[in-house]
N, C-alpha and C positions, 0 to 999 in steps of 0.2 A: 504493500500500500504506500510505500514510500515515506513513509514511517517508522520512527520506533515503538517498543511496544516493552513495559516491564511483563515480568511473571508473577502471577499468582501464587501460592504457598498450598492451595486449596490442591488435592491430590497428586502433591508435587514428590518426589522421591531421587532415590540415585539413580537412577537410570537415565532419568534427564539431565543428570547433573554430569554426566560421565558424557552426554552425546554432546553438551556444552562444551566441556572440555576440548573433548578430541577436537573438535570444529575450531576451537580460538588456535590450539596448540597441535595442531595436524601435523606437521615434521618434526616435534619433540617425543620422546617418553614420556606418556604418563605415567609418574607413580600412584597415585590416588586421587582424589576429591572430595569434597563435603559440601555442603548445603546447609542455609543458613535463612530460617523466613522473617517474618515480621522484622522487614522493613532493614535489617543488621545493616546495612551500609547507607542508609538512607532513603528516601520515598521519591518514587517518581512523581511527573505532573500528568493531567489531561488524562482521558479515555480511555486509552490505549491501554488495556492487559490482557496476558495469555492466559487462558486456562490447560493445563498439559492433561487431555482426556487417558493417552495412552503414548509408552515410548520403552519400548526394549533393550534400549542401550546401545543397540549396534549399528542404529541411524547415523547416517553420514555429516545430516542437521538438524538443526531443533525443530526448522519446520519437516522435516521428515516424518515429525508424528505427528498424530492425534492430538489437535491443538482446538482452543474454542475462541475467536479473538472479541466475541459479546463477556468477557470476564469483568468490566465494569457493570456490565447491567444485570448481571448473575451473582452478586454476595463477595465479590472482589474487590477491594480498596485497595489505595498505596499503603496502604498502614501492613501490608500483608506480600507487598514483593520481595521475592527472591532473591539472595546473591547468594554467590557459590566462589572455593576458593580450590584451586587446580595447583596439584601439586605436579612440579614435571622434575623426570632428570636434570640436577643441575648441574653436571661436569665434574663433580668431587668426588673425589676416591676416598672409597671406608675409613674412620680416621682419621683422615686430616681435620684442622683446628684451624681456626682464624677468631679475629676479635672485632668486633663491629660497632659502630656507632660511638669513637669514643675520639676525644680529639687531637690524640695522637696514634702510633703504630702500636706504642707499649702500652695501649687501655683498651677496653673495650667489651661488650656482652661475647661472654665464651658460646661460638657454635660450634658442632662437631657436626661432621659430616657420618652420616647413619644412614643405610639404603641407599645410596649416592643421591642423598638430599641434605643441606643444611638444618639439625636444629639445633633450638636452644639447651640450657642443662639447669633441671632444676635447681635450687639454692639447697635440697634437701642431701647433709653431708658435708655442703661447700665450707672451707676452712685451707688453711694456707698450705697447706702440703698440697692438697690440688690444684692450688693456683700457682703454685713452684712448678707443678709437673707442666701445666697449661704453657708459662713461660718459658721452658727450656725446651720444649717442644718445636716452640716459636723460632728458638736461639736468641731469646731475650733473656735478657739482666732478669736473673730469678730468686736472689740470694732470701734480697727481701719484699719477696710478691705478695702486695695485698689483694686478699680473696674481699670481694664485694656482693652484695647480696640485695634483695628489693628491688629488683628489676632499675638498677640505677643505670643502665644505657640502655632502658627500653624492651619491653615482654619479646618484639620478633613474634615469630610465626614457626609453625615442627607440625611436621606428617607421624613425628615420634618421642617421646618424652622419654630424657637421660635424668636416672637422679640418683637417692640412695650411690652417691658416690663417696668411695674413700682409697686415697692413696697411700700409701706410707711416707711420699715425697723423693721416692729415688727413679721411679720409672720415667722413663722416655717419652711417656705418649698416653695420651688420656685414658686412652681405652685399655691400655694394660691394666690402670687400678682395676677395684670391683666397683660393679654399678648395675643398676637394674631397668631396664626397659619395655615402656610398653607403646604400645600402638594405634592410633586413633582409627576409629571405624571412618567407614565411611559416608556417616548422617551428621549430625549434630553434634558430634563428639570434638571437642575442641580443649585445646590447652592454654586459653588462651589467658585464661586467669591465674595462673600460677608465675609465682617469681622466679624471676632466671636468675644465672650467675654471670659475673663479671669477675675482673681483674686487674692491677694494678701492676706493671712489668718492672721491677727496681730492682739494685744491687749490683751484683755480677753476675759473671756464667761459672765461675771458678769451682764453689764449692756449698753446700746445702748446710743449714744447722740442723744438728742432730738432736735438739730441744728445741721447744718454744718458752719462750721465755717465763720463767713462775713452773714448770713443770717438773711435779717431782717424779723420783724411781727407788727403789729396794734391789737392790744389787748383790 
């Protein structure tokens, strides 16, 4: 019609969310998607909404299915459109680490790359021996790496949730410590409220303290 047109939430599901996808990110991998109704990215204007009667997922386009474009005069408002959020392969090998959003190289919200997708790492465990591992990882100044917590460079986005992490503070690479993972479906399921980790890159590369300061032991 030569128009835009939001979606409906009213018999919406992942099957439509998946033929969305494929359609925006046709030469990438998908790794997953979710769907998200009442309005999560904001309301459209004007007339214009889809109702998705029917759609299998292996449609080429959205309009490929079972659409109804009377979804204004049938119990559909903006209050009630659709966004959806497409996870694709992003080029990262298992394991790698970077630091994002922080206003130098040595700061920044810790991602790990998991499924050859970026996520965040929850705050659950975070303490300075993983922020030492995070930093030498980098080949950043680790000696005295502050671990940060509350989402202070910002929650980011994860197709998978790292947390329950602990390291001793001698490994190489994040994912040697222990840590526990889990995986968001793909409807509603979202990580989006939970605190992530950060970090602070300081000290040298030389050499690790073998206490934290104030820590006792029985020898």
């Amino acid at each position: 019609d030569g128009a835009w047109y939001t979606v409906c939430d009213d018999n919406y599901d992942s099957d439509a969310t998946a033929v969305i996808c494929n359609q925006l990110f046709s030469t990438e991998t998908l790794l997953s998607s979710a769907y998200y109704g009442s309005a999560r990215f904001g309301r459209g204007a004007g007339y214009g909404i889809l109702k998705v009667s029917s759609c299998s997922g292996s449609e080429g386009r959205l309009v490929d299915c079972t659409l109804n474009k009377n979804g204004y005069y049938e119990s559909c408002s903006h209050y009630e459109d659709i966004g959806v959020r497409c996870y694709v392969n992003s080029g990262c090998t298992n394991g790698d680490i970077r630091l994002v959003n922080g206003s130098s190289d040595r700061e920044g919200r810790v991602e790990v790359c998991i499924d050859n997708a970026w996520t965040a790492v929850s705050v659950n465990g975070w303490n300075y021996r993983e922020a030492q591992v995070v930093c030498r990882q980098l080949n950043l100044p680790y000696q005295w790496a502050v671990p940060l917590i509350g989402s202070y460079f910002g929650r980011g986005e994860a197709l998978v949730d790292i947390y329950s992490t602990y390291c001793s503070g001698q490994e190489n690479s994040l994912l040697d410590c222990s840590y526990t993972i889990s995986r968001t479906s793909t409807s509603l399921t979202y990580f989006a409220s939970r605190p992530v980790a950060g970090v602070e890159c300081n000290g040298n590369t030389t050499s690790v303290p073998e206490c934290e300061e104030g820590e006792v032991r029985m020898v």
